[in-house]
C-alpha positions as MATLAB code, in Angstrom:
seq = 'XXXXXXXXXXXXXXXXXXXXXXXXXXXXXXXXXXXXXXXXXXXXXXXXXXXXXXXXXXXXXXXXXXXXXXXXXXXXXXXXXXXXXXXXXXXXXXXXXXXXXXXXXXXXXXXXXXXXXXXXXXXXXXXXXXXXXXXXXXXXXXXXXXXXXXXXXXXXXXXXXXXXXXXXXXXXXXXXXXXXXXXXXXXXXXXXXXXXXXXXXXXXXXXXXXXXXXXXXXXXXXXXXXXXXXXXXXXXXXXXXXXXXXXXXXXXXXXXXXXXXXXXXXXXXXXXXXXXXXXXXXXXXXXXXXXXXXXXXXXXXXXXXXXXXXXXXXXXXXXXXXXXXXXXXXXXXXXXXXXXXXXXXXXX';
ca = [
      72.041  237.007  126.412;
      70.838  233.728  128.031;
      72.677  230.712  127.536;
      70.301  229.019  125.656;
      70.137  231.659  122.799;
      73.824  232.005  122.731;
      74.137  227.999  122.284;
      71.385  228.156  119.582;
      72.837  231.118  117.502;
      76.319  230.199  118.084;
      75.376  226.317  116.365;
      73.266  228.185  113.444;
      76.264  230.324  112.485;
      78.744  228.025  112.945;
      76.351  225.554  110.564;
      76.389  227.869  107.883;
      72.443  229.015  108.812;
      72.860  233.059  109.087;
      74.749  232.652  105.283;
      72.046  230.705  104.361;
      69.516  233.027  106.174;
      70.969  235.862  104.659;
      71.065  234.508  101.046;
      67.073  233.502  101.272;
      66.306  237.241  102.663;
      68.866  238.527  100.518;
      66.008  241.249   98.607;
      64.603  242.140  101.844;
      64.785  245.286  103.458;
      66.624  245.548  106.975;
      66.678  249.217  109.113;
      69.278  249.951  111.817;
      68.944  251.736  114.677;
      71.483  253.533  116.859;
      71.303  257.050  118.534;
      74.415  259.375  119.878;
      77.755  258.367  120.432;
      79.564  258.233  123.268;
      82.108  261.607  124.668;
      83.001  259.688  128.305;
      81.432  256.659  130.001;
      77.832  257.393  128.238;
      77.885  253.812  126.756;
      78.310  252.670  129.995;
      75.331  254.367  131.712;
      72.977  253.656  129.210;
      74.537  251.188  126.239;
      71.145  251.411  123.805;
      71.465  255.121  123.841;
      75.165  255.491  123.568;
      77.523  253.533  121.843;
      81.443  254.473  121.013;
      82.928  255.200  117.725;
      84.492  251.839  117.420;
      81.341  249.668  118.559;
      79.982  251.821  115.425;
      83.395  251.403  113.100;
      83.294  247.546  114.106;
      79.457  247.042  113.031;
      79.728  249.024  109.774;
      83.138  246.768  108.646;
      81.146  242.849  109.420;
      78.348  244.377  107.318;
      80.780  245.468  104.336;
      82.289  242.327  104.718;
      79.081  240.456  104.337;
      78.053  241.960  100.993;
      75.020  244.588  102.371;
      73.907  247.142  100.365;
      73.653  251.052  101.590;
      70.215  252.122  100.782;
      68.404  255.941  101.965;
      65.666  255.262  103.111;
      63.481  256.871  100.059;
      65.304  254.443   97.843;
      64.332  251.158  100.636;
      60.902  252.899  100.462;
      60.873  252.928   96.590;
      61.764  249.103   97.077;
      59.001  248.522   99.451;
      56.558  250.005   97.317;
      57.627  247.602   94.259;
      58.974  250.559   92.434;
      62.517  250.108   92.744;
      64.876  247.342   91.796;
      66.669  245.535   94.769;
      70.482  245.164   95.649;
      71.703  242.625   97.839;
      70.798  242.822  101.638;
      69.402  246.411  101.408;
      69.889  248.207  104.397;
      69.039  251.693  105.963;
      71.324  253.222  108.604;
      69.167  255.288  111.105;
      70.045  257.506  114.101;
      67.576  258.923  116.344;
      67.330  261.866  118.622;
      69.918  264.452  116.968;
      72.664  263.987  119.925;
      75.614  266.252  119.192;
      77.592  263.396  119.907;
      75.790  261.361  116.768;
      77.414  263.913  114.598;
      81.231  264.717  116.762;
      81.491  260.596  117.143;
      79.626  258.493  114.867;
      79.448  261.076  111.666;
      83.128  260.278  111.460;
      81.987  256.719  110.949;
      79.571  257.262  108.675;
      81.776  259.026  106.830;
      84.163  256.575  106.710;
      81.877  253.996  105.189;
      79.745  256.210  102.582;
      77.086  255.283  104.218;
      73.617  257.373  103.473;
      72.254  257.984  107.070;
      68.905  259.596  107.978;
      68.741  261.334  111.558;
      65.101  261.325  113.009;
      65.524  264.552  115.215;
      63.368  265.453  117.812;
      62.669  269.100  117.202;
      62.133  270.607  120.938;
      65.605  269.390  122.463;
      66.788  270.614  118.985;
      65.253  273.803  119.704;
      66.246  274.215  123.255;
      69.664  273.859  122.325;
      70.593  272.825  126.403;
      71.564  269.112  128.278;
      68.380  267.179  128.148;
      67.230  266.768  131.629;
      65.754  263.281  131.859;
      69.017  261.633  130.599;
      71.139  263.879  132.088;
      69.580  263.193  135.284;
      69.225  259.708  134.717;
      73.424  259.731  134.107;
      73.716  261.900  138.041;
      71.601  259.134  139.647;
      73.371  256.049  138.138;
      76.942  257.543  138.827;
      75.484  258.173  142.623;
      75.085  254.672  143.035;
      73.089  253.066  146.081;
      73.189  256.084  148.675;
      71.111  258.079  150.661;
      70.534  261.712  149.592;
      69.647  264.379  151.677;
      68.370  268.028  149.446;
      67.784  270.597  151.932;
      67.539  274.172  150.911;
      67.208  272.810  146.812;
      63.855  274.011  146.508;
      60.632  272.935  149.074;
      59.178  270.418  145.570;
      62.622  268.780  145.599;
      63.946  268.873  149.400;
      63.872  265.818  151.310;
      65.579  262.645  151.721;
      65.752  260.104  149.308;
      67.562  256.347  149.549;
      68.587  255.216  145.716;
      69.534  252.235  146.598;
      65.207  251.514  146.756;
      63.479  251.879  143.525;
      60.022  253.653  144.486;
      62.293  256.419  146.440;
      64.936  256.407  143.672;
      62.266  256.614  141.334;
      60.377  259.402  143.436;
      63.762  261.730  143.386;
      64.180  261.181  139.486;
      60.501  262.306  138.474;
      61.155  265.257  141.335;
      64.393  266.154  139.875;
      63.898  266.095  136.034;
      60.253  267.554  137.200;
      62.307  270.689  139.090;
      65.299  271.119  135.911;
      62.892  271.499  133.074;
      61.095  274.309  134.752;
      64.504  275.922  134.960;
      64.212  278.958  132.509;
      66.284  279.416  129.143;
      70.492  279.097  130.206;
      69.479  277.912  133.756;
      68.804  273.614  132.660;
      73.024  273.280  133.404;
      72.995  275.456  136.428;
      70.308  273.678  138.127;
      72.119  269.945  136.741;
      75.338  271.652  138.339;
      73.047  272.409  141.362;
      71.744  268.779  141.549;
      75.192  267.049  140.845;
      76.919  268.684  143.817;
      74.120  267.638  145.862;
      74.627  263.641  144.875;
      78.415  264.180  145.732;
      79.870  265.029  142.899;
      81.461  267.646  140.849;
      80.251  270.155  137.848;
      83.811  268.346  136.225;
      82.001  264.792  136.031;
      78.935  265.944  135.169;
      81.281  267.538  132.159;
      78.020  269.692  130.743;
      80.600  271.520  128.676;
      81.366  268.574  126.236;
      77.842  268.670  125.433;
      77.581  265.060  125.828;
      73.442  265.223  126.513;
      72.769  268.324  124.588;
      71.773  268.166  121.020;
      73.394  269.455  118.125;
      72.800  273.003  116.828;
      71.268  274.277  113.668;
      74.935  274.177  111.914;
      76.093  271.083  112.752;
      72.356  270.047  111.890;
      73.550  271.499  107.994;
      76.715  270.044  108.071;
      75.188  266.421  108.242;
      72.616  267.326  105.859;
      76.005  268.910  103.576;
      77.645  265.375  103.986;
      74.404  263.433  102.383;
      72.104  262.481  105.686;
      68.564  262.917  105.538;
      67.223  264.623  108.510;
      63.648  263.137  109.192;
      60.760  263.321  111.950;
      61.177  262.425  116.124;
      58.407  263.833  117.329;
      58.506  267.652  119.006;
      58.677  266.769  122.094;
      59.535  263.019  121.999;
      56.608  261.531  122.819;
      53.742  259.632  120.949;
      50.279  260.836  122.039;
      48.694  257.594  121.290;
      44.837  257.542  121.434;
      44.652  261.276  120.159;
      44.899  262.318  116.798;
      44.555  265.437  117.034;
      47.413  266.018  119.206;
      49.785  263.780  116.512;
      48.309  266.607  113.982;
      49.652  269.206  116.115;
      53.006  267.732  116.860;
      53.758  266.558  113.303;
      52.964  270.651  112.377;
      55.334  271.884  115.070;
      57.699  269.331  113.456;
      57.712  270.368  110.320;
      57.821  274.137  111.448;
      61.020  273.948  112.855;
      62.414  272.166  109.613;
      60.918  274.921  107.606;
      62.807  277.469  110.238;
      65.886  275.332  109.391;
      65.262  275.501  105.433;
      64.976  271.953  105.810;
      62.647  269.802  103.511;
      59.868  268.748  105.065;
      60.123  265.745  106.456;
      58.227  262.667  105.075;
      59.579  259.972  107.405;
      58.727  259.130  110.926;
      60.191  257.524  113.561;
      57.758  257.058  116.566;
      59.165  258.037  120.103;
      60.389  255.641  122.270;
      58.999  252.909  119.697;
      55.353  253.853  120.853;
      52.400  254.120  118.009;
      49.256  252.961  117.579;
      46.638  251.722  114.814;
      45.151  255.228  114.556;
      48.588  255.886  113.150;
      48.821  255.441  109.464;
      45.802  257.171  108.369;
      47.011  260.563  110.311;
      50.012  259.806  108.741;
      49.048  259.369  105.064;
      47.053  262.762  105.746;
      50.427  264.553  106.305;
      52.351  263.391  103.790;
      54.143  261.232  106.017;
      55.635  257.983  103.862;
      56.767  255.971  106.352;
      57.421  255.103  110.121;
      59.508  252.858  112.126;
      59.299  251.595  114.817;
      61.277  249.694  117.515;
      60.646  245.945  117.144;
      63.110  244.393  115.289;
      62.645  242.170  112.457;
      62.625  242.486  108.433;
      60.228  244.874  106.436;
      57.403  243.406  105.147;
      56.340  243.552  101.626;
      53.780  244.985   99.342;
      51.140  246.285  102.287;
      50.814  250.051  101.988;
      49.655  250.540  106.159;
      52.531  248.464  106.776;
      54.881  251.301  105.515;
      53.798  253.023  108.516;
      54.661  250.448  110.718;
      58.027  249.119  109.609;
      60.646  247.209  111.987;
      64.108  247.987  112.739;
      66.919  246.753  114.933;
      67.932  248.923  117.747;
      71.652  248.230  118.174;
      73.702  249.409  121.264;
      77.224  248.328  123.290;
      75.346  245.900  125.258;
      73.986  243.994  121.922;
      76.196  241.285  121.713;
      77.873  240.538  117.668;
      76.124  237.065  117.977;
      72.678  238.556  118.128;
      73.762  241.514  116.028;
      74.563  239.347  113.301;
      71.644  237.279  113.746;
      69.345  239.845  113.047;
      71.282  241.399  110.690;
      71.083  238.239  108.478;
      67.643  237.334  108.771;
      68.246  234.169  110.826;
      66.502  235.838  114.042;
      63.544  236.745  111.689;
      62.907  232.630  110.813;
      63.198  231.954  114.662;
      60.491  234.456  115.348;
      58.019  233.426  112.351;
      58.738  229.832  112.957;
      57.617  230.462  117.202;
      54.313  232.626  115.469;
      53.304  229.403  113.472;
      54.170  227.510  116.635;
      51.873  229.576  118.692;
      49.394  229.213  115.821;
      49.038  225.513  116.270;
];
């Protein structure tokens, strides 16, 4: 956080503008964002995609404290629609991916608070049911730090030597390596991570595979969230957003919805677009499916009355790196002003 927008939020809260903020926005509807909890030093590695129990614990508790309102998401869409009445500083709780850590760490949480949480799951690591190999990957080459790596014997696509410590080669041996692991065959994804992890200089042990901190959860502990009141909603199949082609969204929203029906799921009516990326081609494909709403990744507060908008809503993506001062910013609306008031700057 720069200086500047600490010094600015830190005056505003301390003169009283996030209450007020929050009281003005008080019948809008806010979505949060987090995704799979953290078994070791995941929140460490990467703090937007991991965040600990307590980070989770401590975020739930200032909310409480500052009079929000649990909503599911079909009752905050009911509300957006102008069907529903409002409580006070409505709020959705979202978590995306389908980590098994989002259900071993943060379910807990959840728990805790009676919150009503929706899970967007993203069907093909779901269905693979092994580490995912571009995060897990990702986690080998930040705990190898700046070093030179040298594969020989690997495999000739992946042999060679690589220096991390400069991007377009570190970059090179990451594309290689997740390239090489997902062509591993079913049971052979940890092997080959194993493989790879010995090769950087480390052990199987740190890698710790086992606790299944980047594998997803399986199809019981998928039931026992949905048995405990979440709403398990759309990711994507195979986490990505094939913008510019509709047909291929009509394909991976019926793959989707396949592996819910193999799940005895519902089918899913809520969207949450991969890695934040969508298009304007969007909401008609997904009013054609059913599809009620999406969300995306830009934060801010859901807009009102505009039936496309539904399929572009905002939400905050919180993480361990998000400090509480711009947590609770956005939280209470006050970020939202600063943003509208720089539009109508631009504007003049």
């Amino acid at each position: 956080m720069n200086p500047a927008k600490r010094l600015v939020y830190g005056a505003a809260r301390a003169l009283g503008l996030f209450a007020l903020a929050r009281h003005l926005t008080r019948h809008r509807v806010r979505i949060l964002c987090f995704h799979g909890g953290s078994l070791g030093d995941e929140h460490r590695f990467n703090p937007l995609l991991f965040c600990t129990g307590e980070h989770l614990a401590r975020r739930l508790a200032w909310m409480d404290a500052h009079g929000f309102s649990w909503v599911s998401l079909d009752s905050a869409t009911d509300m957006l629609k102008g069907a529903a009445a409002r409580p006070r500083l409505p709020v959705v709780l979202t978590f995306d991916d389908g980590w098994y850590s989002t259900a071993q760490v943060l379910g807990p949480v959840v728990a805790r608070h009676q919150v009503p949480a929706v899970l967007y799951l993203c069907t093909s690591h779901f269905q693979r049911g092994e580490p995912v190999p571009d995060v897990s990957m990702a986690y080998l080459v930040w705990q190898a730090g700046a070093r030179v790596v040298h594969l020989d014997g690997v495999d000739p696509a992946l042999d060679g030597r690589y220096d991390l410590a400069d991007p377009p080669s570190r970059k090179d041996f990451l594309a290689r390596a997740i390239r090489w692991v997902r062509e591993a065959g079913a049971g052979d994804v940890s092997a080959r991570l194993d493989l790879l992890a010995g090769a950087l200089g480390q052990s199987p042990r740190s890698l710790d595979l086992a606790s299944r901190r980047f594998s997803y959860l399986d199809g019981h502990e998928l039931q026992a969230l949905r048995a405990q009141g979440w709403s398990i909603e759309l990711h994507g199949h195979e986490h990505r957003y094939p913008a510019g082609d509709p047909a291929a969204l009509a394909q991976d929203l019926q793959r989707c919805q396949a592996v819910f029906a193999s799940q005895s799921l519902p089918p899913g009516r809520h969207y949450c677009y991969p890695s934040g990326n969508h298009d304007a081609a969007a909401h008609e494909l997904m009013t054609q499916h059913g599809v009620e709403t999406a969300t995306t990744c830009l934060p801010g507060l859901c807009p009102e009355g505009d039936a496309r908008a539904l399929h572009y809503l905002p939400r905050f993506l919180d993480g361990a790196n998000i400090p509480p001062l711009v947590f609770e910013a956005e939280m209470s609306g006050f970020a939202d002003g600063v943003r509208w008031l720089a539009r109508l700057g631009r504007r003049g």
